[in-house]
MARDREN-42470 format. One line per field, with one value per residue (C-alpha): x, y, z; residue number from 1; residue in three letters. Coordinates in Angstrom, 1 decimal, always signed. Layout:
// residues N
c1 <- (X/...) .
c2 <- (Y/...) .
c3 <- (Z/...) .
n <- (NUM/...) .
res <- (ALA/...) .
END
This chain:
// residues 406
c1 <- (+99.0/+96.5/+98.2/+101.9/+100.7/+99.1/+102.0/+104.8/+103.2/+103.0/+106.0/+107.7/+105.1/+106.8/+109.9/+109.2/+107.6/+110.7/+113.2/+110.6/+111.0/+114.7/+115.3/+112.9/+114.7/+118.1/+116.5/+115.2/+118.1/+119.9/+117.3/+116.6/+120.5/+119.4/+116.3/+117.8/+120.3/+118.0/+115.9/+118.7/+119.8/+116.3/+115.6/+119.9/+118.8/+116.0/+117.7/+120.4/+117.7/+116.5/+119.8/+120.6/+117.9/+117.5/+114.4/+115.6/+111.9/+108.5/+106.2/+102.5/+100.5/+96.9/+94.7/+91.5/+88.8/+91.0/+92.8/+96.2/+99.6/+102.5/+106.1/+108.5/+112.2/+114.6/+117.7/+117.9/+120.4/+121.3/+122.5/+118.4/+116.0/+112.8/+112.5/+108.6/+107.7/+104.8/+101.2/+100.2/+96.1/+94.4/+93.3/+96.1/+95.4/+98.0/+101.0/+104.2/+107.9/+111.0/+114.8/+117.3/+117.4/+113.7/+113.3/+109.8/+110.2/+107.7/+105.5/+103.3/+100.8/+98.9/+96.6/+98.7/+102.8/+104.0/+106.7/+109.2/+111.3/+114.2/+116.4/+119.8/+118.6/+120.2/+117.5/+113.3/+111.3/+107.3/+104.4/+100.8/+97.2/+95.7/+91.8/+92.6/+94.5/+92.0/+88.4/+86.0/+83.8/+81.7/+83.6/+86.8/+89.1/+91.4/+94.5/+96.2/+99.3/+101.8/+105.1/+108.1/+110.6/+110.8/+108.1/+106.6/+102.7/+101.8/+98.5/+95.8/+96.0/+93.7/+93.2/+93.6/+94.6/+92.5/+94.0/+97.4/+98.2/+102.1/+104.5/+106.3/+109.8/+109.6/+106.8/+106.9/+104.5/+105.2/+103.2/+100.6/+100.4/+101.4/+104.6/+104.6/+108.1/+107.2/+109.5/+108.4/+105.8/+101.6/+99.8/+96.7/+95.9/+92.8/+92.2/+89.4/+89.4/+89.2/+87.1/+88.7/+86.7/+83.7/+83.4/+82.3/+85.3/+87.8/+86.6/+87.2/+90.7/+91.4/+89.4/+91.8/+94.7/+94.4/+93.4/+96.7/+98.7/+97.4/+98.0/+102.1/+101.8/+100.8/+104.0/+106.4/+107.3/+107.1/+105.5/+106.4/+105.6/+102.5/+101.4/+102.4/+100.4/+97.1/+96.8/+97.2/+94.8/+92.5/+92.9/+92.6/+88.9/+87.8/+88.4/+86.3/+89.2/+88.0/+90.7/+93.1/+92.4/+91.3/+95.0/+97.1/+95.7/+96.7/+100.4/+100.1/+99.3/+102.2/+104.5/+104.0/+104.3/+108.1/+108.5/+107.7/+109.9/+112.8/+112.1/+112.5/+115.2/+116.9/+116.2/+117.5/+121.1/+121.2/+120.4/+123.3/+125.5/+124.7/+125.6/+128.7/+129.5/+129.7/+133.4/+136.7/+136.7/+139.9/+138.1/+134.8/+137.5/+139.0/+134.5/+133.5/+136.4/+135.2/+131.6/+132.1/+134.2/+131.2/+128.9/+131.6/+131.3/+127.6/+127.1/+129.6/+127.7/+123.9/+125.7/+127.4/+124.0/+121.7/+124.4/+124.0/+120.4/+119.8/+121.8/+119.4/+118.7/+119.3/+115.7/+115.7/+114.2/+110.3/+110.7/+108.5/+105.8/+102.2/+100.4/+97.4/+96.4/+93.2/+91.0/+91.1/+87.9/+86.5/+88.8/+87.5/+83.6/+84.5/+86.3/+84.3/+85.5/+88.9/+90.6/+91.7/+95.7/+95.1/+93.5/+95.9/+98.4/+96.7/+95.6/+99.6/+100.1/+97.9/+99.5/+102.5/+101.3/+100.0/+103.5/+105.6/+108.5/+107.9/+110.7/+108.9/+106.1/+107.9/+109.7/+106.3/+104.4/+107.1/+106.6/+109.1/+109.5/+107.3/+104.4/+104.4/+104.7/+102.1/+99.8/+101.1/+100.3/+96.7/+96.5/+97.6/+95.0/+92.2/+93.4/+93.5/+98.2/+100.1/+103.5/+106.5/+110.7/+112.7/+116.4/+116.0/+113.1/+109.2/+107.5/+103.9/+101.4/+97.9/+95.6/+91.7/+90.1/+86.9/+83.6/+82.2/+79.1/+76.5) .
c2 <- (+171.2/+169.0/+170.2/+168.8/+165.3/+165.3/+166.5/+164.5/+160.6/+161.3/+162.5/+159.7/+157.2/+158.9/+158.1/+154.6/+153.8/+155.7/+153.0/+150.2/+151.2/+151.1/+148.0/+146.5/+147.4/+146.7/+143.2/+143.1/+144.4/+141.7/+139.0/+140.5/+138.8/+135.3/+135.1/+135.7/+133.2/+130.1/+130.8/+131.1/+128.0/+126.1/+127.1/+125.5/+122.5/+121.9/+122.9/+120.0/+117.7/+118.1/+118.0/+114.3/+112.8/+110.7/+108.4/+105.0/+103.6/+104.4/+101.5/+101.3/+97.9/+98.3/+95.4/+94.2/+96.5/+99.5/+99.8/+100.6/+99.8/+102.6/+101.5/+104.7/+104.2/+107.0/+108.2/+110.6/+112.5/+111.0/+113.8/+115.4/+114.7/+114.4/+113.9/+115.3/+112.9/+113.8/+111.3/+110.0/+110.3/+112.2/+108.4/+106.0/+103.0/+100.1/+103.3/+101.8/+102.9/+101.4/+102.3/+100.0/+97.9/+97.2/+99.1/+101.3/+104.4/+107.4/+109.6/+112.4/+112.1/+115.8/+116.5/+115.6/+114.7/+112.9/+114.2/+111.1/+111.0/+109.4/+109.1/+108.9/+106.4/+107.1/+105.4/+105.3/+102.3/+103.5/+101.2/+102.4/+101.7/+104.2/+104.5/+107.4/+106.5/+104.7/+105.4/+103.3/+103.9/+101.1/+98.2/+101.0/+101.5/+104.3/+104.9/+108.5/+109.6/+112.1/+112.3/+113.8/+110.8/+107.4/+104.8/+101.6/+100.2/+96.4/+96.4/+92.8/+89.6/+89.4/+92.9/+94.4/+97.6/+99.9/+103.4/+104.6/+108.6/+108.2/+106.0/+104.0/+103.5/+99.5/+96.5/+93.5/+90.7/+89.6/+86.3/+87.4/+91.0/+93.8/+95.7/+98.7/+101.8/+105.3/+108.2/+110.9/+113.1/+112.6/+109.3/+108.0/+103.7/+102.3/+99.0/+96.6/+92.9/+90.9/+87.6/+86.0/+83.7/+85.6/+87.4/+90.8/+91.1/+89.5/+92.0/+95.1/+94.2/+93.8/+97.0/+99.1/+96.9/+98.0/+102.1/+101.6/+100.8/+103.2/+106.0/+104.9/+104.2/+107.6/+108.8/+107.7/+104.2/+100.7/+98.1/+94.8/+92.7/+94.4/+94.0/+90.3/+89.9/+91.7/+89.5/+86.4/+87.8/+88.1/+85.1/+83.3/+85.3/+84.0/+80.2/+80.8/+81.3/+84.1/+83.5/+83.4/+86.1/+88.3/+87.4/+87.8/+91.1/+92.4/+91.3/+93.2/+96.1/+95.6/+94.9/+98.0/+100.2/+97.8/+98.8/+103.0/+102.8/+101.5/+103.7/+106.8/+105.4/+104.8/+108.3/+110.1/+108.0/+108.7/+112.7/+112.3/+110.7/+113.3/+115.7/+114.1/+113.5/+116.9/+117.4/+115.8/+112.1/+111.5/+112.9/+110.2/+107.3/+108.4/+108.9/+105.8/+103.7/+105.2/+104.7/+100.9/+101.2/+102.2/+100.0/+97.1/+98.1/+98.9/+95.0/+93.7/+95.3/+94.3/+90.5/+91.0/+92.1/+89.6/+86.9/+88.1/+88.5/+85.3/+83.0/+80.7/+81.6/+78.4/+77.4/+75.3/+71.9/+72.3/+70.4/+67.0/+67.0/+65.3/+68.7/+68.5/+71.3/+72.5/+72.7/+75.7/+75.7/+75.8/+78.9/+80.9/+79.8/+81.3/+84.3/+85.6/+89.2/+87.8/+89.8/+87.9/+88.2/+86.7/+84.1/+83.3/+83.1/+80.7/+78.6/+78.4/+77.6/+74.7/+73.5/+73.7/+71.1/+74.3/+75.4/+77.7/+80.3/+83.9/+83.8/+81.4/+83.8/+86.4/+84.3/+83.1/+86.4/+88.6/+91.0/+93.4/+92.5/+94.7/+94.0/+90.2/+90.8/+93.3/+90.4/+87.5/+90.1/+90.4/+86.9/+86.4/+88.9/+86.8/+83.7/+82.1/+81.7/+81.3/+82.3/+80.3/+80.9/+78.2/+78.9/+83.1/+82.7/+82.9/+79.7/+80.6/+77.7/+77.4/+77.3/+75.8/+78.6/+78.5/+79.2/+82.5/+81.1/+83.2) .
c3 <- (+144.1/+141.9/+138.7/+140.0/+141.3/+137.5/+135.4/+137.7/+136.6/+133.0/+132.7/+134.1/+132.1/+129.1/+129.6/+130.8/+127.2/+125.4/+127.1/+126.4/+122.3/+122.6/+124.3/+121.9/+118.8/+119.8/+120.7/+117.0/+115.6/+117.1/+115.9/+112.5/+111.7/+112.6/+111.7/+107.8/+108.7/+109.5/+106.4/+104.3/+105.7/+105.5/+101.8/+101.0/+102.5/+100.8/+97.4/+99.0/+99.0/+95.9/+94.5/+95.8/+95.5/+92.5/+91.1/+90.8/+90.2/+89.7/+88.8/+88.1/+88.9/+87.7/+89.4/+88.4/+90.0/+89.0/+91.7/+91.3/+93.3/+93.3/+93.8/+94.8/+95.0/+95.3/+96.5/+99.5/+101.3/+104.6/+106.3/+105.7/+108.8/+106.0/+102.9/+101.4/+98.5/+96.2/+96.0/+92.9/+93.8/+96.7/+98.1/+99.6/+101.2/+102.8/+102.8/+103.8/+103.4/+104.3/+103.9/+102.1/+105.2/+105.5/+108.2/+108.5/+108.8/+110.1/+107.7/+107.5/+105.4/+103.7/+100.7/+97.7/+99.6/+102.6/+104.6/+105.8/+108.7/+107.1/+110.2/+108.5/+105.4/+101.8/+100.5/+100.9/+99.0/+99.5/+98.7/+98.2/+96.6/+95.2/+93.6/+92.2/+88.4/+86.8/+85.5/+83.9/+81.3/+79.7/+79.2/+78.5/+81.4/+81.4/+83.2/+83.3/+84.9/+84.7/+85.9/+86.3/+85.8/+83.7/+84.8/+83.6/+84.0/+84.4/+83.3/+84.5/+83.0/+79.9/+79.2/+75.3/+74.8/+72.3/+73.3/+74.0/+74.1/+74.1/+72.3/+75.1/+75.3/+75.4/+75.2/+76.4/+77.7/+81.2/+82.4/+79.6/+81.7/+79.4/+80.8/+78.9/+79.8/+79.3/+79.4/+81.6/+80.9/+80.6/+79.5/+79.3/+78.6/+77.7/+77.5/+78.3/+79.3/+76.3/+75.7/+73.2/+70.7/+68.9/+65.8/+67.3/+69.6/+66.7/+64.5/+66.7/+66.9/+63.6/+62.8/+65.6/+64.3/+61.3/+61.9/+63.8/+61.4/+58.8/+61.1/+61.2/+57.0/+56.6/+58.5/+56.3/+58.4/+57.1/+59.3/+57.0/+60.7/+61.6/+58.1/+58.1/+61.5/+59.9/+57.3/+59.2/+61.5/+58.7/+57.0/+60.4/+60.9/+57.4/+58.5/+61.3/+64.1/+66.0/+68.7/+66.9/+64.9/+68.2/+69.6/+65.9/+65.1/+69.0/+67.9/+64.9/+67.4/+69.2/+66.5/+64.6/+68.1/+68.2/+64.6/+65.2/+67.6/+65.6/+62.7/+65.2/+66.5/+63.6/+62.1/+65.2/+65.0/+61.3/+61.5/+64.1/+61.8/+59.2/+61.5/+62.5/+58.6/+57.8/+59.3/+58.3/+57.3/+59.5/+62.5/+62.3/+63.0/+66.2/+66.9/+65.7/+67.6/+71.4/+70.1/+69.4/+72.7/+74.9/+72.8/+74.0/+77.6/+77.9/+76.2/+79.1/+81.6/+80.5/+80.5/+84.1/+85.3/+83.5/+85.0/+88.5/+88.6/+86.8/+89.5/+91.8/+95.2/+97.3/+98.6/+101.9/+102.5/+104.1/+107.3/+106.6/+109.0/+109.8/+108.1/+105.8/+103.5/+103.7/+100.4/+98.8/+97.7/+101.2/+101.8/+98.6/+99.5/+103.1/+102.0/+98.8/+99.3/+98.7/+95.4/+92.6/+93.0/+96.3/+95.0/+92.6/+95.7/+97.8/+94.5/+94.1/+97.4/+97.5/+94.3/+96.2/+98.9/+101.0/+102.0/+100.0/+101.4/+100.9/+97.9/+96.5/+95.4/+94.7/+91.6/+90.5/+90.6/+89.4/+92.1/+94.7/+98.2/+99.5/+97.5/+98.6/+102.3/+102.2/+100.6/+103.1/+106.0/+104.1/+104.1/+107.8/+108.8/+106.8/+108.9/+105.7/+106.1/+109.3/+108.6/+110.3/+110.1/+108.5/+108.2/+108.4/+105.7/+105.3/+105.4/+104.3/+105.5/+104.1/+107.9/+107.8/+108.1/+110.4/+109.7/+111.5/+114.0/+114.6) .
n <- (1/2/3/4/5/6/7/8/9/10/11/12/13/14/15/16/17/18/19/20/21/22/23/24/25/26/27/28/29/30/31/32/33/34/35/36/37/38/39/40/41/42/43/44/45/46/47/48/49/50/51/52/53/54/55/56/57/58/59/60/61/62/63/64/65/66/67/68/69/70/71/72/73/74/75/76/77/78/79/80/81/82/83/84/85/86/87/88/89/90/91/92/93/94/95/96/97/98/99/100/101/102/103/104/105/106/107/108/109/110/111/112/113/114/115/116/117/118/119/120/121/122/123/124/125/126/127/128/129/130/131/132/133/134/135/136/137/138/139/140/141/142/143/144/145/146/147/148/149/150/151/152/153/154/155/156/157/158/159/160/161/162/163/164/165/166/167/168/169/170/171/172/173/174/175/176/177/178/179/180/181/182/183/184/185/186/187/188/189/190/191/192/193/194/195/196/197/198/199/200/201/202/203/204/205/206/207/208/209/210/211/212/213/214/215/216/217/218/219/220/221/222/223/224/225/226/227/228/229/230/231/232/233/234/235/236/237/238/239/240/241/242/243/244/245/246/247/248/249/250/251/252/253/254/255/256/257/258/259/260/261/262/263/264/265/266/267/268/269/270/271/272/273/274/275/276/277/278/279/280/281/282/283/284/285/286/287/288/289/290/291/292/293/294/295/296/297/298/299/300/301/302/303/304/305/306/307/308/309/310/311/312/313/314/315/316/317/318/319/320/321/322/323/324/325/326/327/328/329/330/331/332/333/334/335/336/337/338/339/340/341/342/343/344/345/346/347/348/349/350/351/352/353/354/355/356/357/358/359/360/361/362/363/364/365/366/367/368/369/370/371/372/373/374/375/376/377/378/379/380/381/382/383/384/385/386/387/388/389/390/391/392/393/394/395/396/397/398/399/400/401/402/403/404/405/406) .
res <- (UNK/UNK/UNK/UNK/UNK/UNK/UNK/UNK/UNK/UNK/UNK/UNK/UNK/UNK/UNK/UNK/UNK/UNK/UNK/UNK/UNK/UNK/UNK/UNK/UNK/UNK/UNK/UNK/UNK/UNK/UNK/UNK/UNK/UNK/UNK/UNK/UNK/UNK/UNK/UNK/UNK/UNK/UNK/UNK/UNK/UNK/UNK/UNK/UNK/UNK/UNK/UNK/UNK/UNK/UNK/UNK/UNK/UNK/UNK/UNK/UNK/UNK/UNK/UNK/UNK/UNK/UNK/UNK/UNK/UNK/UNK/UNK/UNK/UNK/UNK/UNK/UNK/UNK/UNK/UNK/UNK/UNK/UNK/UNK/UNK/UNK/UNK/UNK/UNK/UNK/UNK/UNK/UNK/UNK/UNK/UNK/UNK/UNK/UNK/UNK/UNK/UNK/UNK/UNK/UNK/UNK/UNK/UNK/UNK/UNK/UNK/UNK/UNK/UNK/UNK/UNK/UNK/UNK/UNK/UNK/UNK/UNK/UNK/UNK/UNK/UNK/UNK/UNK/UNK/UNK/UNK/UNK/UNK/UNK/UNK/UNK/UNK/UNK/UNK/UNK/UNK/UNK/UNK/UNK/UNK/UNK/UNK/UNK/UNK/UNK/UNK/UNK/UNK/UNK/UNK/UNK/UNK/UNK/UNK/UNK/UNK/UNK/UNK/UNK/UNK/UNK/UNK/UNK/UNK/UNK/UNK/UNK/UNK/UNK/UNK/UNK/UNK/UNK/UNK/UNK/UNK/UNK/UNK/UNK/UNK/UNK/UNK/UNK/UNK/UNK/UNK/UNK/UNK/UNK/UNK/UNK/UNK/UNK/UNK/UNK/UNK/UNK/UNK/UNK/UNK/UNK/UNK/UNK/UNK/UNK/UNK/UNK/UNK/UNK/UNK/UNK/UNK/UNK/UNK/UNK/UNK/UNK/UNK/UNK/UNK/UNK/UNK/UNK/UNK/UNK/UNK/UNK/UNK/UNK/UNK/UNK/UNK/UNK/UNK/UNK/UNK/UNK/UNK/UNK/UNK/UNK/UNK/UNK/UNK/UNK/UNK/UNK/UNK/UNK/UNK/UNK/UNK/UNK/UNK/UNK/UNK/UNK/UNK/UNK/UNK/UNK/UNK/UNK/UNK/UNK/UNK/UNK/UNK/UNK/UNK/UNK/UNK/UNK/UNK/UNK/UNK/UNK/UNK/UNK/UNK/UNK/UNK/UNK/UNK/UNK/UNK/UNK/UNK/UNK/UNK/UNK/UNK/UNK/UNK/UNK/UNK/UNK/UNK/UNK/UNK/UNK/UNK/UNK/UNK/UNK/UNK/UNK/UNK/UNK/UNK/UNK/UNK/UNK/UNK/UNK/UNK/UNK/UNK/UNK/UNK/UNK/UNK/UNK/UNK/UNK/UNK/UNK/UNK/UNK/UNK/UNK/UNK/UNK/UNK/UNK/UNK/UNK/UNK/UNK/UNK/UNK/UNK/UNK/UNK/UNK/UNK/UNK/UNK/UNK/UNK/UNK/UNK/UNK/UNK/UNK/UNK/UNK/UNK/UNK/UNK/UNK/UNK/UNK/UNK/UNK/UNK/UNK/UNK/UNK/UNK/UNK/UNK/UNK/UNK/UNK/UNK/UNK/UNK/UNK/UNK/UNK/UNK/UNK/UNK/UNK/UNK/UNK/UNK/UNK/UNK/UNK/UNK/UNK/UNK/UNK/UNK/UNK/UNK/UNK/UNK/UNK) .
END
């Protein structure tokens, strides 16, 4: 009797946990299906968002202490709920991104990427500071970056630079900041902040001047400017013009990058032309007549786009009123902690009569949209500007700032 009420409970155990088993892998079997599906589906998305989106800008703002300010535009696919964008330096500070309305938009933020929730936007502008991009050693700062698309680097006012890695893809002198292109890839800048006017530093830049141009001489290219430059930068250091000299041998610097990139240029065209030479005569007309074509068009088009972004934005009237600017010395002898570009903003407001509108600034400093509110907002939170509409723009007004009472 003790051996059937033993035998009877296992036996039915058993077959309860052989119908478990099978419902659980028809259950799997239907899963397994769908499971594949949604990967498949996430890892197509994401090769769709990779697909549309599209660097329009990357720029580089080096400031003063080293700090450095990141502008991100890109192209994104509106149909994607997020968009992950990758960090240029493990430190960010003031993060902000927008779509092409303006409008904020959510983030993420992780180690080295931060994931956007781009709610339906075909396009993401992100702003940023980072530490991270600039080191310092002596009186040599060095900036290194590498990325994966085109991207320029406005480096501070009065800086000289004795060190470049990579030939840039254009030069030019902006305000007297240096605005220097690079194509994508590595780089690394150094430069220190020059004081102009004594032999020692008028001599280094002649020496690095001309190390500079010997290095291009002994590739085969001709720097007739740069030379030109040297030697007026030399006979300007034997009359006793240091300046002068100092600033004349850093345009021969410059000039003889300009003039290695023309040679390179100019060799790549003709070892295309050779190429092209090679062939029938008959068949480099029909060639050179759609070239001169597209040279014709891409001419019109750099004109149409210079005209439009040269025309005058209409600037309304400040309404006239009893207000008196505050002195801006007060507000820097309050405020010492204040950086420099700030300081250049407020001096130019108060040049202004202590009111200027927000468009205002962003003609005289050169700088995107998003950069100038971010320093307005700054300003605001220093009580140093009060910020008022007039006619749907800015009106940024200089305010006394008070002295903090123990």
């Amino acid at each position: 009797m003790y051996q059937k009420t033993l035998v009877i409970p296992i036996k039915v155990q058993a077959e309860a946990m052989l119908f478990v088993r099978i419902t659980y892998i028809l259950t799997a079997m239907v899963k397994a299906p769908i499971i594949a599906i949604c990967l498949f589906l996430l890892a197509f998305s994401s090769c769709i968002q990779y697909a549309l989106s599209s660097t329009k800008a990357l720029e580089f703002t080096i400031y003063t202490d080293g700090t450095t300010h990141v502008f991100y535009q890109t192209d994104v696919d509106p149909q994607s709920p997020d968009f992950i964008l990758g960090l240029y330096g493990n430190t960010t500070d003031n993060f902000v991104v927008q779509d092409q309305n303006g409008t904020l938009l959510s983030s993420k933020m992780n180690t080295n990427n931060v994931d956007v929730e781009t709610l339906g936007a075909s396009t993401i502008k992100v702003d940023y500071d980072t530490p991270d991009l600039v080191s310092k050693n002596g009186k040599t700062w060095t900036f290194h970056v590498n990325s994966p698309t085109d991207y320029s680097i406005l480096l501070p006012a009065n800086t000289v630079i004795v060190g470049m890695s990579t030939t840039p893809s254009d030069l030019q002198v902006v305000n007297g900041q240096s605005l220097i292109s690079f194509p994508s890839g590595s780089v690394n800048i150094s430069y220190i902040f020059g004081v102009l006017g004594t032999s020692q530093t008028a001599t280094l830049a002649i020496q690095k001047a001309k190390d500079f141009v010997s290095t291009i001489n002994s590739n085969g290219i001709e720097t007739p400017l740069a030379s030109e430059k040297l030697a007026e930068a030399n006979t300007a250091f034997n009359e006793g013009r240091y300046s002068d000299a100092e600033a004349l041998a850093n345009d021969a610097k410059n000039s003889a990058i300009q003039e290695q990139q023309t040679a390179l240029s100019t060799k790549q065209a003709g070892n295309n032309t050779g190429s092209i030479s090679t062939g029938n005569d008959n068949d480099i007309i029909p060639i050179l007549a759609v070239g001169g074509a597209a040279v014709a068009v891409v001419v019109m088009l750099i004109i149409l786009k210079r005209s439009r972004t040269t025309k005058e934005v209409p600037v309304p009237t400040i309404p006239q009123s009893n207000y008196v600017p505050p002195d801006k010395e007060t507000i820097f002898r309050l405020k010492p902690e204040l950086r420099q570009e700030d300081k250049d903003i407020v001096v130019f407001i108060s040049e202004k009569g202590g009111r200027v509108f927000e468009s205002e600034l962003r003609k005289k400093f050169l700088l995107p949209r998003t950069t100038t509110w971010r320093a307005v907002k700054r300003l605001e939170r220093e009580g140093i500007v009060e910020i008022e509409k007039v006619d749907q723009q800015n009106l940024i007004k200089l305010r006394k700032v008070e002295e903090d009472k123990e």
